[in-house]
PADRENMAR-57033 format. One record per residue (C-alpha): x, y, z. Coordinates in steps of 0.001 Angstrom, whole numbers, plus 500000, padded with zeros to 6 digits. Each point is the difference from the previous one (the first is absolute). Example, Ala and Ser with C-alpha at 12.3 -4.5 7.8 and 13.67 -1.06 7.14 Angstrom:
// residues 2
512300495500507800;501370503440499340;
***
This chain:
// residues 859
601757682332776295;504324499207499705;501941502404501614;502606500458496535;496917500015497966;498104503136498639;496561500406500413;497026501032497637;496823500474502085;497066500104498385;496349501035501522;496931499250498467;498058502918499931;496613499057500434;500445496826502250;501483502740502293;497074502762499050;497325497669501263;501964499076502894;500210503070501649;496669501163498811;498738497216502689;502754500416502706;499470503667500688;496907501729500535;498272501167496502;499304503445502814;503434501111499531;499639503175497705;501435502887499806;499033503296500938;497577500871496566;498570496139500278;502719498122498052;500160496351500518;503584499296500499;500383496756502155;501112498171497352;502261502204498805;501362500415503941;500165495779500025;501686499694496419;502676503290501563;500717497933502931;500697496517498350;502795502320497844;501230501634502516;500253496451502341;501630498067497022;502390502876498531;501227500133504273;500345495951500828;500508498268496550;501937503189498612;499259498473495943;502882500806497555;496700500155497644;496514500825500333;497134500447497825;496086499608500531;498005497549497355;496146501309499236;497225498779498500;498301502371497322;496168500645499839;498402497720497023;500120496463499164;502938497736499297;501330496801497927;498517498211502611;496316501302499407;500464499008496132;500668496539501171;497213499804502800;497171502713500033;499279499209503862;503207500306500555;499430502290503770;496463500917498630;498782499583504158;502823502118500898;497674503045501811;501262503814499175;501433501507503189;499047504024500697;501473502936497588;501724500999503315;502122497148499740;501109500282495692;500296503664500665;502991499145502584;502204498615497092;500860503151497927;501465501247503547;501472496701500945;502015500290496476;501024503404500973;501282499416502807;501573496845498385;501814502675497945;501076501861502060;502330497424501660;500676499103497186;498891496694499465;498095499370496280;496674498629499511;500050497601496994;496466498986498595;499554497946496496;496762500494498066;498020496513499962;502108498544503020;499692499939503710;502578501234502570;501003496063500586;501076499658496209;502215503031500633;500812498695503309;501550496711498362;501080501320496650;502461502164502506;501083497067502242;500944498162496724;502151502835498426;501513500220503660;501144496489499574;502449501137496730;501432502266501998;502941498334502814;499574500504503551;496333501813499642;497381498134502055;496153501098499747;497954500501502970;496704500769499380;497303501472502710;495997499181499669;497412498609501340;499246497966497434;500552495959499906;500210499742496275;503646501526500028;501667497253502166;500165497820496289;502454502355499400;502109498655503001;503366498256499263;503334500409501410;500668503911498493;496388501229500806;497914500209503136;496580501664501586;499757501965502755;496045498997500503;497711502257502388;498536497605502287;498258502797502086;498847503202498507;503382502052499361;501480499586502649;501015496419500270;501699498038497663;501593496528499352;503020499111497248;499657497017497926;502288497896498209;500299496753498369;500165498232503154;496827502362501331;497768499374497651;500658496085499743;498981499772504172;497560501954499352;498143498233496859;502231496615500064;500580501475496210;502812501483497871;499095504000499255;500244498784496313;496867497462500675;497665502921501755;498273501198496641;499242496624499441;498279499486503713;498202503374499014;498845498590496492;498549496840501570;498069501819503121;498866502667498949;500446503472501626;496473501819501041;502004503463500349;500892499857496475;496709498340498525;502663497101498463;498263497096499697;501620496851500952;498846496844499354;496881499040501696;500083497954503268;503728500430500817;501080502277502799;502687501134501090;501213496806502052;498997497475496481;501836502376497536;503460499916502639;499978496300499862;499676499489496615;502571502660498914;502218498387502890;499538496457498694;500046501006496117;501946503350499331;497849502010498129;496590500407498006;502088498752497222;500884497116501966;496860499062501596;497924499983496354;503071498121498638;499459497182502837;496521500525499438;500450498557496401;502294497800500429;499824498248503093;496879501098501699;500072497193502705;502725501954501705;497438502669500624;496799499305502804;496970499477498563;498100502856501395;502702502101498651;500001498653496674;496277500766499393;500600503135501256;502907500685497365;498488498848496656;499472502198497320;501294502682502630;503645499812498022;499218503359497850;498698501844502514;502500499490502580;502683500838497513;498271503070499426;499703501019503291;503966499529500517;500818502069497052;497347502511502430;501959499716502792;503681499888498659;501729503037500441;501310501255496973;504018500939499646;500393501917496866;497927503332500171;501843502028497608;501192503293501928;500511503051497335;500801502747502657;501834497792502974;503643499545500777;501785499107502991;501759502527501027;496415501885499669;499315498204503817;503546500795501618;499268501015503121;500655503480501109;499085502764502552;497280501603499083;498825503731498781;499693500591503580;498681504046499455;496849498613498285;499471496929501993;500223502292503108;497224501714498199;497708497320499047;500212498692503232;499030503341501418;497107500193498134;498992496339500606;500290500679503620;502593496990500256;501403501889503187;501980496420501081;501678500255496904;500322504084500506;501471499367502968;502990497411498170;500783502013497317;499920503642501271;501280499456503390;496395501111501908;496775500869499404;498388502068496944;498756502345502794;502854500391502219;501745502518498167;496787502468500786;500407499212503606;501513501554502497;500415497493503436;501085502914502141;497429502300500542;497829501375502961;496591499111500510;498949503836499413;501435499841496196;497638497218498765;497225500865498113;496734499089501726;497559499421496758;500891496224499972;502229498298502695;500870496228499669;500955499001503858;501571496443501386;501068498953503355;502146496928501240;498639498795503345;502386498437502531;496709498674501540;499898499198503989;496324500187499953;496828500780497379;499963503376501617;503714500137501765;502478500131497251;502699501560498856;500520501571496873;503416499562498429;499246501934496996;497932502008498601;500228501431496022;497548502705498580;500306500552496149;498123502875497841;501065498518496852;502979502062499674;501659500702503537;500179497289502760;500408500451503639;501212496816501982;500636499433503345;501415497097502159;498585499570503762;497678503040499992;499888501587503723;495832501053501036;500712503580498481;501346498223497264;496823498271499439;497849502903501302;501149501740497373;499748497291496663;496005500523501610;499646503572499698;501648499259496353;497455497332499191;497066502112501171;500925502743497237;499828497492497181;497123499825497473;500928496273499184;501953497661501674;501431496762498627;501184496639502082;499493496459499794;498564499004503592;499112503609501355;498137498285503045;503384498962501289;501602503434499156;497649501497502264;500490497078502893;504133500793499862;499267503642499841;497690500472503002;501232501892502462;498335502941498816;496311498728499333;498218503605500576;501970500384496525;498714497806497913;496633500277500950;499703503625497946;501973497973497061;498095500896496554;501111498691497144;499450497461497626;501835496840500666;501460497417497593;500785496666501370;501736497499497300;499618496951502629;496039501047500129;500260500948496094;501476496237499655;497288498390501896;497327501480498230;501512499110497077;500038496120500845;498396499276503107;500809496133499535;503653500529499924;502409500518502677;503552501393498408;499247503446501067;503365501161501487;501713502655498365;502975498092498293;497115497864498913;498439502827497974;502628501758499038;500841496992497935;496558498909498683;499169503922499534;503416501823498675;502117497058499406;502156500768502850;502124497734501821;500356500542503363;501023498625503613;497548498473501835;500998502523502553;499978503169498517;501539503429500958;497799502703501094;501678502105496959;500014497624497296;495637499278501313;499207503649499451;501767500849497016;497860497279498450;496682500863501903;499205502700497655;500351497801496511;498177496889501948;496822501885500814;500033501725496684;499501496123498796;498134498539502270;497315503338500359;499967499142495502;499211496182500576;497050501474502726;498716501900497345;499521497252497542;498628497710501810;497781502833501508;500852499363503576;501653503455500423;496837501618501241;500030497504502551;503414500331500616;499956503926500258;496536500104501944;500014496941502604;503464498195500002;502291502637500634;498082502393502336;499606496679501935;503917499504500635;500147502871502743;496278499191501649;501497496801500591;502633501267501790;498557502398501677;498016497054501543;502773498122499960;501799502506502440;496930500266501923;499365496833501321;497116498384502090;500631499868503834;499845496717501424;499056498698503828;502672498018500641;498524499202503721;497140498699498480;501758497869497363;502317499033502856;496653498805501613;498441498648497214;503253497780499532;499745498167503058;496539499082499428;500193498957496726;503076498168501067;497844498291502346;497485498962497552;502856498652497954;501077497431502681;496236499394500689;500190498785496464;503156498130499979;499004497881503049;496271499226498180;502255498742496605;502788497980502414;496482498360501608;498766499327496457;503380498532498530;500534498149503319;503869501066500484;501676503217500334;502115501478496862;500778503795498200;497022500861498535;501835502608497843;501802496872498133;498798499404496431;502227496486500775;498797499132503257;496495500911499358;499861498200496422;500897496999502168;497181500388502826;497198500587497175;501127497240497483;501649497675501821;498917499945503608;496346500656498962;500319498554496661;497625502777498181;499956499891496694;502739500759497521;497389500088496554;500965503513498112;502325501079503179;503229502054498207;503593498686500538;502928502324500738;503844499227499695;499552498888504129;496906497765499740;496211500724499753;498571503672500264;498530501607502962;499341503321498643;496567502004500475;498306498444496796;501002496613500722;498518499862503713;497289501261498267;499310496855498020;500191498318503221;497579502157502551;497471497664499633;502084496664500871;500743500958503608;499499502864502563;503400500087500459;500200501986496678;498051502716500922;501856500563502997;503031500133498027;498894502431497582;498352502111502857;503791500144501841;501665500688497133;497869502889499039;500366501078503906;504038499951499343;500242501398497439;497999503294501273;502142499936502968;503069499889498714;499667502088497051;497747502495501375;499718499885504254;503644499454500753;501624501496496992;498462503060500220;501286502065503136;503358499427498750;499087502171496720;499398502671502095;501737503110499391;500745502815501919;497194501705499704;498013497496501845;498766499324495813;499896497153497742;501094501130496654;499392497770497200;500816500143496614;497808500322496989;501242498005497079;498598502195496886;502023497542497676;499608496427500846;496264499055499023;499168498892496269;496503501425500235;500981503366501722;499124499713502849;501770501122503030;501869497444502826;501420500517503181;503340498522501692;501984500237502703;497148499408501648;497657498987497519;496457501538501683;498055498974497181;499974496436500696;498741499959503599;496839498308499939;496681501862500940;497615496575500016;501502498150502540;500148501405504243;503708499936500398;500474502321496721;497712502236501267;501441499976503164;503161500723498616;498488502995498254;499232501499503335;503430500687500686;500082502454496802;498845503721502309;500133503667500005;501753502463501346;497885501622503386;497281502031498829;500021498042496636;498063497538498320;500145497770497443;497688500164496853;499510497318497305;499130500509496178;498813497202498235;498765499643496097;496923497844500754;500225496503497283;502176502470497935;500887497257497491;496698498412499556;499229503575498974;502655500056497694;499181496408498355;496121501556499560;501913502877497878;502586498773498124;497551497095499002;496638501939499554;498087497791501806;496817501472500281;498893497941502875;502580500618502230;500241504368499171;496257499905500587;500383498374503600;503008502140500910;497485503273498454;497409499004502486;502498499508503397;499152495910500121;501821497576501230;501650498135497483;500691496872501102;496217499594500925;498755501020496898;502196497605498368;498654497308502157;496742501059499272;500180499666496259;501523496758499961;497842498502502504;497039501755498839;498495500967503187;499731503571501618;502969501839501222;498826500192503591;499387495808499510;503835499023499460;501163497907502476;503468500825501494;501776497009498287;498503501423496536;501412503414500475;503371498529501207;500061498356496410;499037502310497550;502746502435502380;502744497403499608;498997499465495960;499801504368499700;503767499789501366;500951496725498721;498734500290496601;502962502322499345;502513497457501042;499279497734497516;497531497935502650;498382497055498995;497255497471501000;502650497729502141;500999503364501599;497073501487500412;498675496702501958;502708499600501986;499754503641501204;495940499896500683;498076497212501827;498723499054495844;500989496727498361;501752500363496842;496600499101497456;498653503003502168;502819502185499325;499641499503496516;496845500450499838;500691503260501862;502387501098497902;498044499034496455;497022502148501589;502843502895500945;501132500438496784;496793499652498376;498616502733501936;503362502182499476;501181499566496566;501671502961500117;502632498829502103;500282496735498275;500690502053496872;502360502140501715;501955497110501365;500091498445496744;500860503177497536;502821500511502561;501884497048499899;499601500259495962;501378504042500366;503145498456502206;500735497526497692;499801502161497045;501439503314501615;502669498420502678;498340501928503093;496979501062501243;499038503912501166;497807501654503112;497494502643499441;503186502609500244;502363498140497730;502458498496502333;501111496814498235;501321496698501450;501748498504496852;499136495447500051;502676498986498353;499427496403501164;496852499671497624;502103499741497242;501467497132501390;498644496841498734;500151498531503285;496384499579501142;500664499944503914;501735504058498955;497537500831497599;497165499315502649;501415501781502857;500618503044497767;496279499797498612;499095500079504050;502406503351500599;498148501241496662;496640499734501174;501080501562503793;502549502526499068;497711502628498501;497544500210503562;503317499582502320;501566502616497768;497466501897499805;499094500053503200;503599500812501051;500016502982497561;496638501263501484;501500499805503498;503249501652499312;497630502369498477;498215501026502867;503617499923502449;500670502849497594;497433502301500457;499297499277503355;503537500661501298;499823503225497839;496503500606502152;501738499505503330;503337502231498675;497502502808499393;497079500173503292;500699496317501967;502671499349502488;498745496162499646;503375497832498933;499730496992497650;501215497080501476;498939497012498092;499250498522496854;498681496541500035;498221498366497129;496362502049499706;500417501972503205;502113503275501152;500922500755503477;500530502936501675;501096501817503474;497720503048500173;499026502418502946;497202498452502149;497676502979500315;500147500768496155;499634495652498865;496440500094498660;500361503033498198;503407498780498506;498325496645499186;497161501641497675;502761502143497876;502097496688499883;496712497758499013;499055503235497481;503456499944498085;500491496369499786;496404499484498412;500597502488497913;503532499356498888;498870498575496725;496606499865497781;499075496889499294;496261497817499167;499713498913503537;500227502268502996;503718499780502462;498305498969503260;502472500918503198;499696498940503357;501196501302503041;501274499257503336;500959501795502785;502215498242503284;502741500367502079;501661497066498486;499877498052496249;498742496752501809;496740502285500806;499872500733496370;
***
């Protein structure tokens, strides 16, 4: 806008209302459940425009419930336009409040929508010299109202991004005058509004002939008079269309004379606002960015003291954070540390060991403790382990809270959900103050949103009591033979040159076998194998694992390829990289990612030990190198075909509970009723199928799958698979009724209500909508089965606190792993086997095997 000039800006109210109802999460409520992310969206569009623009005028157009002129003319008129929740209408009345309390007037005319009042304002503007009208939507209908004394400020992304037209705007962007655009809109139609335009011209027609003609009026006039100047196909298209079309501009026009009984301008002057009761409403919203603006710091600061000892805070509820000047997971140092009660606060910056020692003892005397990533809190405050291990009370975590919550997502920091959660804008960094000041409000939120979505139980009962038993193991660690993987190295180094020679033989010259480039070159250009279905990448054609795959058959050199590059990659992320994880300790300590998964289960990194293979020799060689201590042993829990159990439950198949009921093997009494011959008559290739169609059937596996994994053609596998289902229509109903329940619901649930929310299935994009039916059908028996597992890590470690000195060690997929005293192994193994089989009652029995060695590769 000029410099000189004054400015009116003008919002329209419900452009802006449906805006931010889809830019910020509908989860932001307030502390009794109020939906108020709206309301925070419309506050901070105000607050942004009264700051930059700094309007001589403002005022906020609406439209009112109930029909309009616009109805009387055309009874469709937005008849597909779909109701949005209460929670969203319900934001308005305290949208206008706030409105008046910065004193900015909502102006609403019975029978008219918010763009009439919108453009009966920028025309009174124009009376008045050296006012120019800028109005702010998100809706394309205003920019007729564009000339040289009015503009739009248009959201382009949610509220937060926004682009100013003018004349010379909206002319590159339509190759039209703003004066022409309701006559565009009367000839194309507009789906959003139910306006019908005339039939067969779109969008691209309609420009061209209000470019070439001027306006409906125009183009009918031509029409009449000299219809040669029009195309053919457009003048069949046009006649008998002239009423209509009118019709629909009259529709579309905005109208600029809404007669305003209670509206003057100096009724929008800006002016500061009744700052005393917009404190308060803010205060009540829980609007602490806001807070923060116009008080001068937070609604809770003025209860807080920042100055007190650690003895004067009350130990019924402590919120606790720590900043980590990491060196290592377990070697860092703690610049600060902050304890809040909810009234007092105790900080401290570069804590000394008794400093630390004593935040413990604190800790240890609460009867709930609040953090967001209490796993690390522990890690940075280690030094005094023997502490924490008589630690007793019950533990919030808002980054476990979070997950739970939405398992799919991945914004869980805390200046993340302080602004989804309390509408509080934060640095990505964070003080340790300003984290637990807010810990208390934030888990007051989150534990709410647990409750209605019933997930708190889980939360309360498996979750959280699993954030210290993972560090506990964490801080444990395995110990490692790093003579034998030192060993191991140089023969599988060996092996790997063995290889390399074999594949130079094969290709007939020497180059880097570890080049996509070079090696792309040897297979399809030196040896000319084909390129039919082979993937291209920015460099040239793919060499990746599933594209020598499509090849294996074409050459021996293939195989060999594949074979080395499995080799390498064990050695170099397992038999090499290993020893140099080491700690101190003589321990590898991993870490247990509680957060990462979408189904809930648990990973490990820094070294990942759940990925080392246990099928081929050089994983289980590797495994060998995993040991006790002298005079210990290793000993191995694992939840026999724990999901295949799982499937038989949640489905009901009767079949399968009945086999599992009487101890069979399942994989041979599958192949036994499909075949239709006795169990102790399948062949070995017929119990490998109906295994890899058990597993596979979960994973969305096919016919072409299921053939290429077996030695079956693909009319076989069908066959197979027609028989399968026939005999188990129980699971074919369950896979079917739970892609319907995801696409109807949004997410799917395990046995103990974890939920992993699908999002994609509402989509429309088939290749999305698939894949999410695939994670609908898995999640509930990986979720499941992680919940049962976590489960039993529970009660067993609460076993082993009590009578065991046996230490948990490892958690990997179906099977725990643990150091225990040698002489006492057996007798630990049958309370271990007892509590996981027991952990939960289900229609099939929890089978648990066990294993005793003195390393995991004898496991």
């Amino acid at each position: 806008m000029s410099a000189h000039k004054k400015t009116f800006l003008i919002l329209d109210g419900n452009a802006l209302l449906h805006r931010a109802w889809h830019a910020l999460p509908q989860s932001m409520t307030t502390s009794d459940g109020t939906v108020v992310n709206a309301v925070y969206g419309f506050t901070s569009v105000v607050e942004k425009m009264r700051q930059t623009l700094k309007p001589d005028y403002m005022a906020v157009a609406w439209d009112l419930p109930g029909l309009t002129f616009r109805h009387e003319l055309f009874k469709e008129y937005k008849a597909t336009r779909v109701k949005k929740e209460q929670a969203l209408y319900d934001q308005i009345p305290i949208i206008q409040e706030l409105l008046n309390l910065y004193g900015i007037p909502s102006i609403s005319a019975k029978g008219f929508e918010a763009d009439d009042i919108i453009g009966t304002i920028a025309m009174h503007n124009k009376k008045i010299k050296d006012l120019e009208t800028l109005i702010v939507t998100g809706d394309r209908d205003t920019l007729q109202l564009i000339d040289e004394r009015t503009k739009v400020l248009f959201f382009v992304k949610g509220v937060s991004e926004t682009k100013q037209y003018g004349e010379r705007e909206v002319t590159e962007r339509f190759g039209l005058d703003p004066t022409q655009l309701n006559d565009l809109k009367a000839l194309m139609g507009d789906a959003s509004d139910n306006i019908a335009g005339v039939a067969g011209i779109g969008e691209k027609g309609a420009m061209g002939l209000v470019q070439t003609f001027g306006s409906v009026e125009g183009i009918f006039q031509t029409l009449k008079k000299d219809p040669e100047k029009i195309k053919l196909a457009w003048r069949a298209k046009l006649e008998g269309q002239k009423e209509h079309a009118l019709a629909m501009k009259k529709l579309v026009t905005i109208v600029c004379d809404v007669p305003f009984k209670d509206f003057e301008l100096n009724d929008a002057v800006t002016r500061e606002p009744d700052l005393k009761k917009l404190v308060e409403k803010f205060r009540q919203l829980e609007f602490r960015t806001f807070l923060k603006k116009y008080e001068g710091t937070e609604a809770t600061e003025e209860h807080v003291s920042q100055s007190v000892g650690l003895e004067h805070l009350e130990t019924h509820e402590l919120a606790i954070a720590v900043e980590v000047q990491a060196e290592d997971l377990f070697g860092g140092r703690v610049k600060a540390v902050a304890l809040f009660d909810g009234k007092k606060m105790y900080t401290k910056e570069h804590p000394s060991e008794k400093d630390l020692i004593a935040i413990l003892e604190v800790l240890k005397k609460a009867k709930r403790v609040v953090a967001h990533d209490f796993k690390l809190i522990l890690q940075t405050l280690r030094p005094n382990f023997s502490i924490f291990q008589s630690f007793d009370f019950q533990l919030f975590d808002t980054l476990v809270a979070a997950y739970l919550l939405n398992s799919s997502g991945r914004g869980y920091e805390f200046a993340t959900l302080a602004q989804k959660h309390l509408g509080h804008r934060m640095s990505a960094s964070p003080t340790v103050d300003e984290i637990v000041m807010l810990l208390p409000e934030l888990s007051g939120r989150l534990e709410r949103q647990l409750k209605e979505t019933n997930t708190l139980t889980l939360a309360q009962d498996v979750e959280m009591p699993l954030v210290t038993i993972l560090y506990e193991m964490e801080a444990t660690g395995v110990k490692l033979n790093t003579t034998f993987l030192k060993k191991l190295s140089e023969k599988l180094h060996d092996q790997l040159d063995v290889l390399t020679k074999k594949i130079y033989k094969m290709a007939g010259r020497e180059f880097n076998v570890n080049s996509p480039l070079q090696l792309a070159d040897v297979l399809f250009k030196e040896l000319k194998l084909s390129t039919k279905n082979i993937k291209k990448t920015k460099t040239g054609l793919s060499t990746g694992i599933d594209e020598l795959a499509k090849l294996e058959e074409l050459h021996p050199i293939v195989k060999l390829i594949m074979q080395y590059r499995e080799l390498a990659k064990l050695v170099s992320t397992y038999v090499d990289a290993l020893p140099k994880l080491v700690a101190k300790d003589g321990r590898l300590h991993t870490t247990f990612n509680q957060t990462v998964t979408a189904t809930g289960r648990l990973s490990s990194s820094d070294p990942n030990l759940q990925n080392i293979p246990v099928r081929t020799e050089a994983g289980r060689e590797i495994r060998k190198a995993f040991v006790a201590e002298a005079g210990n042993v290793l000993l191995s829990a694992d939840y026999s075909q724990i999901e295949l159990r799982i499937v038989a439950i949640i489905a009901k198949d009767k079949s399968f509970i009945e086999a599992f009921e009487e101890g069979a093997d399942i994989h041979t009494r599958t192949a036994s009723e499909v075949w239709g011959v006795k169990e102790n008559e399948v062949t070995k290739e017929q119990r490998y199928a109906a295994k890899a169609i058990n597993f596979g059937i979960l994973y969305g596996m096919g016919a072409r799958s299921l053939a290429k994994s077996t030695n079956l053609s693909q009319s076989d596998a069908r066959e197979f698979l027609d028989k399968y289902f026939e005999l188990h229509p129980a699971i074919h109903n369950y896979i079917e009724a739970t892609k319907q329940q995801a696409h109807e619901d949004g997410y799917v649930e395990t046995l103990f209500g974890r939920r992993r929310y699908l999002p994609e299935i509402h989509t429309g994009v088939q290749m999305l909508v698939a894949q999410a039916e695939r994670m609908a059908v898995n999640m509930p028996m990986q979720g499941t089965q992680a919940d049962i597992i976590k489960m039993a890590m529970i009660k067993v470690m609460k076993w082993i606190k009590k009578d065991s000195q046996a230490r948990l060690l490892l958690q990997v997929h179906d099977e725990l792993v643990f150091e225990v005293d040698e002489k006492q192994a057996k007798k630990i193994g049958e309370e271990i086997r007892n509590i996981m089989s027991n952990v939960v009652k289900l229609d099939v029995p929890l089978v648990v095997d066990i294993a005793i060695g003195k390393n995991w590769g004898e496991l």
